[in-house]
C-alpha positions in Angstrom: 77.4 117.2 98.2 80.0 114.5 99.4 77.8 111.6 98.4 78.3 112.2 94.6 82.3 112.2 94.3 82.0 109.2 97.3 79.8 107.2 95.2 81.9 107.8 91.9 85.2 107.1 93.7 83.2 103.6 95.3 82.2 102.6 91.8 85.2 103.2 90.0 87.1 101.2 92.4 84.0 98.1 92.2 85.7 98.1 88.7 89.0 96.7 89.7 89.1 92.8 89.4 89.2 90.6 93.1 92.6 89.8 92.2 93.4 94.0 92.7 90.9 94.7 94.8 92.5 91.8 97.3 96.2 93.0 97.2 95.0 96.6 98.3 93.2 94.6 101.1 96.1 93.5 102.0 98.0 97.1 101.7 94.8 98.4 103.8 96.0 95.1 106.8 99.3 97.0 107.2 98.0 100.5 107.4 94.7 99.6 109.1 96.3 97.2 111.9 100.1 98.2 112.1 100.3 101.4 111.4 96.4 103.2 112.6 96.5 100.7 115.0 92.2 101.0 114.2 90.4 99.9 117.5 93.1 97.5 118.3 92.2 98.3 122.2 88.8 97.8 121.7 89.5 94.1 119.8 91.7 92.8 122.1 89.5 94.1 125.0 86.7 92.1 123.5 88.7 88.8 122.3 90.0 88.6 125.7 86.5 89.0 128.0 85.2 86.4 125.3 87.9 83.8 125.4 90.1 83.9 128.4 90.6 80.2 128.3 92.8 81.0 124.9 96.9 81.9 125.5 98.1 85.6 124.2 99.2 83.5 121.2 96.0 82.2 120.6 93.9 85.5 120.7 96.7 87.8 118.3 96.8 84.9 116.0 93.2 85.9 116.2 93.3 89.0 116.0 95.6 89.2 112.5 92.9 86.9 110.9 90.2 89.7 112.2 91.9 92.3 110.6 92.6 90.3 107.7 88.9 89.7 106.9 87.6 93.6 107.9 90.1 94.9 105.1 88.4 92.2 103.0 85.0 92.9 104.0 85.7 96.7 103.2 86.8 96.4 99.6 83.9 93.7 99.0 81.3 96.1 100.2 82.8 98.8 97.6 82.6 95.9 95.2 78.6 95.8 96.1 78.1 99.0 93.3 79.0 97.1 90.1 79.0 93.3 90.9 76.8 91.5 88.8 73.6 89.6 90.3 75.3 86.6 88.7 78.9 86.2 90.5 77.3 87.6 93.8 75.1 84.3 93.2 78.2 82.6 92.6 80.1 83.5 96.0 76.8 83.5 98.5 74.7 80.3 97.5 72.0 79.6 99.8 71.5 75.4 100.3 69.1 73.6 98.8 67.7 73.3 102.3 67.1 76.8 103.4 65.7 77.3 99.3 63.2 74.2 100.6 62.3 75.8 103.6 61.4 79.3 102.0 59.3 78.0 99.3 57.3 75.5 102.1 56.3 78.8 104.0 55.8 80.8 100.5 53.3 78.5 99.5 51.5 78.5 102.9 51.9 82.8 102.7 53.5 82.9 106.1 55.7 85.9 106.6 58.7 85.5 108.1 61.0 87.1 110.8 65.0 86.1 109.6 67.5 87.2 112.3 71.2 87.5 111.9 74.7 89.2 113.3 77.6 91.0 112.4 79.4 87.5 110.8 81.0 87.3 107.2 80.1 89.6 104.9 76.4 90.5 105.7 75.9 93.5 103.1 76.7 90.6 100.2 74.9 88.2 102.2 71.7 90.5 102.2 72.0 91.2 98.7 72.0 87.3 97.3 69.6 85.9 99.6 66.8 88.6 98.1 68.3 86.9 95.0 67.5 83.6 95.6 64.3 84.3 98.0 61.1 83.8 97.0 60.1 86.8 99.5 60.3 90.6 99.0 62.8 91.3 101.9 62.8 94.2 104.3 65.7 94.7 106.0 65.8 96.7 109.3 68.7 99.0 109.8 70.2 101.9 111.8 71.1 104.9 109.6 74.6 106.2 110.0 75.2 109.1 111.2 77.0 110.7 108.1 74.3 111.5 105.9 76.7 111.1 102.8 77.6 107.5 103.4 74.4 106.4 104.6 72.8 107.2 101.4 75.5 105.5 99.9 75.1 102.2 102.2 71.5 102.5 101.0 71.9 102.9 97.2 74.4 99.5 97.8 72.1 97.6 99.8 69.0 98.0 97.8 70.8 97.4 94.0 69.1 93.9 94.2 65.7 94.9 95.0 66.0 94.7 98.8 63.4 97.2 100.9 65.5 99.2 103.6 63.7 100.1 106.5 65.1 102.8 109.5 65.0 100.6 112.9 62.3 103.3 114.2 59.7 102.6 111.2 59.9 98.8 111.6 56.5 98.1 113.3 55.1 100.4 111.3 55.9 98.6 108.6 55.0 95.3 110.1 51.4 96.8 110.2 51.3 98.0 106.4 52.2 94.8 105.3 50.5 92.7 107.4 48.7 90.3 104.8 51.6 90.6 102.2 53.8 87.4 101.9 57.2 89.1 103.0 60.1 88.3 104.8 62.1 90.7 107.3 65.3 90.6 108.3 67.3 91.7 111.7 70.8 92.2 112.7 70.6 91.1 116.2 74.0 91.7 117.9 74.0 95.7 117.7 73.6 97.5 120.9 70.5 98.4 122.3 69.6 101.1 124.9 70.6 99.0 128.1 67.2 100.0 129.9 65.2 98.2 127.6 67.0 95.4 126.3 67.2 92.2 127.5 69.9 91.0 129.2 71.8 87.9 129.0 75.0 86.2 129.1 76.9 86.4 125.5 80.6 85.4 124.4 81.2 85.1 128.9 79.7 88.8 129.3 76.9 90.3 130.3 75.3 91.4 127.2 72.0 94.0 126.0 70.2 92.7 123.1 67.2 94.1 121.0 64.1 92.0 121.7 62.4 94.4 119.0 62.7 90.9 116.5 60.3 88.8 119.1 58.4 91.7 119.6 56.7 91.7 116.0 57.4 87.9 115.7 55.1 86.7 118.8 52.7 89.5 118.0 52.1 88.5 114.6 52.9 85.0 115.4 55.4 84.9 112.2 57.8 82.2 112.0 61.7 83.1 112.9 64.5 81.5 111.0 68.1 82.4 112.0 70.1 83.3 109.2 73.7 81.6 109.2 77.1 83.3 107.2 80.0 80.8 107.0 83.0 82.5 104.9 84.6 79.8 102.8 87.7 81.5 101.3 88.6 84.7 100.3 84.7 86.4 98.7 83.2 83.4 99.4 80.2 82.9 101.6 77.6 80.2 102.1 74.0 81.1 103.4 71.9 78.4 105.4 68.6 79.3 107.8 67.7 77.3 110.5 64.3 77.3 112.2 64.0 79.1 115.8 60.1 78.7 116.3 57.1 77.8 114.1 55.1 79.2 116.4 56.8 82.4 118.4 53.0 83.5 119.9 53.2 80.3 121.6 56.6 80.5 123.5 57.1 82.4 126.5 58.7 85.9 127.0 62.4 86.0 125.8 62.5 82.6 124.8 63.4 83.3 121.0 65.7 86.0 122.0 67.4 83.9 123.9 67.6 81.0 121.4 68.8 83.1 118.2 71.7 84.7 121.3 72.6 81.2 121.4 72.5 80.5 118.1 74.8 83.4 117.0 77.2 82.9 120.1 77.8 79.4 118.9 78.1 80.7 114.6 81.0 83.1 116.6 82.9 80.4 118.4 83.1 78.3 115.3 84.6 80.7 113.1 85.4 83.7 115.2 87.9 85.5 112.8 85.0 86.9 110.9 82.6 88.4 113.4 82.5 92.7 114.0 85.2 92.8 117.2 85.9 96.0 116.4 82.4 97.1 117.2 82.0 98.6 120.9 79.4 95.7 121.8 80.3 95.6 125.6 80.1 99.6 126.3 76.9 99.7 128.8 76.7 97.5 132.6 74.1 96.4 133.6 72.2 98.1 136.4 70.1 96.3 138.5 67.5 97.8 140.7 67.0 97.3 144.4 
């Protein structure tokens, strides 16, 4: 029964104009940072393990402009239930590259594997690349735990035509679309369970990744592409992809895990204030057997 007066408030709100929508980011900042004081602990934990070489200057001056872009990122996501496909367009191009890229493989009818993190603002993101893809896109996700706003987050997410598969179902998916042209797409830098992730060395820590993404990609040989988020201003993102492997069967074990790790890690040192350091990515050790 929540979801109904949560998705009315939500789209009443998508109403307001950025202009409005931006100054109660900026109320949210104060509220959400100075006064709630909202996983600050958990932040600076994880700015400092990442960046010890920074000064306690360096990392709050970091940590403002985190904060800064989550209020942001909140009130665009609201946005999400009554922007038009037009303006969401507008503020997430895709280059004329990546657009070259997809319609290369389209023509060919290779599926594709698309891999991304927790950078910019990767609900729009999802949204205006199906816009501008020539590929029905799946996208892989982990329900959240309220039932109420997960329905919501799904009603958002697939305005645009976007398919929204539960983590659990993607294989199975994988094997009922086998010989459709189709692209799927990954958030790579949630936290797996530690026993069956791999392991590797991310932002200076010891780190759990999914390897589900290689999994499906070396089994049905289907090309990777990371997916890249740079913010340009304030509601304004630009989309690129960038090849991982042609030919994933081909590589050995890990090897495109380990290469889109790399890829993200170096997206987050570049423009760090808009990466999810709020999120408890750091809360299992690795435990190594004798």
């Amino acid at each position: 029964m929540l979801y109904y007066p949560l998705y009315v408030f939500v789209y009443l709100l998508s109403l307001l104009p950025f202009g409005i929508l931006y100054v109660l980011s900026d109320i949210l900042y104060i509220v959400l940072y100075r006064v709630l004081q909202y996983r600050v602990t958990t932040v600076r934990r994880n700015l400092a393990n990442a960046f010890p070489a920074y000064s306690d200057k360096q990392r709050s001056e970091l940590e403002k402009k985190f904060y800064k872009h989550l209020c942001d990122l909140i009130f665009e996501v609201f946005k999400m239930a009554s922007i038009s496909s037009q303006e969401l367009v507008s503020r997430c191009p895709l280059d004329d590259r990546s657009k070259g890229i997809l319609a290369e493989y389209h023509r060919a009818g290779r599926q594709l594997v698309i891999i991304s993190g927790h950078c910019g603002n990767w609900e729009w993101t999802g949204s205006a690349f199906q816009l501008q893809c020539p590929y029905p896109l799946a996208v892989i996700y982990r329900p959240i735990r309220s039932a109420a706003f997960n329905r919501l987050m799904l009603r958002l997410r697939g305005r645009f035509g976007n398919r929204l598969v539960p983590m659990n179902e993607a294989l199975r998916h994988f094997i009922g679309h086998a010989k459709d042209a189709h692209a799927v797409a990954f958030i790579s830098d949630q936290t797996p369970p530690p026993a069956t992730a791999y392991w590797t060395r991310f932002l200076n820590q010891e780190t759990p990744v999914f390897n589900g993404s290689e999994k499906i990609a070396r089994k049905f040989n289907y090309p990777v592409l990371f997916f890249h988020i740079k913010k340009t201003g304030r509601g304004r993102y630009v989309m690129e992809l960038e090849l991982v492997s042609d030919t994933p069967s081909a590589l050995p074990e890990n090897a495109i895990t380990e290469a889109h790790v790399r890829i993200l890690e170096r997206d987050i040192i570049e423009q760090p204030e808009v990466w999810l350091w709020s999120h408890k990515r750091w809360k299992h050790k690795r435990v190594i057997l004798r």
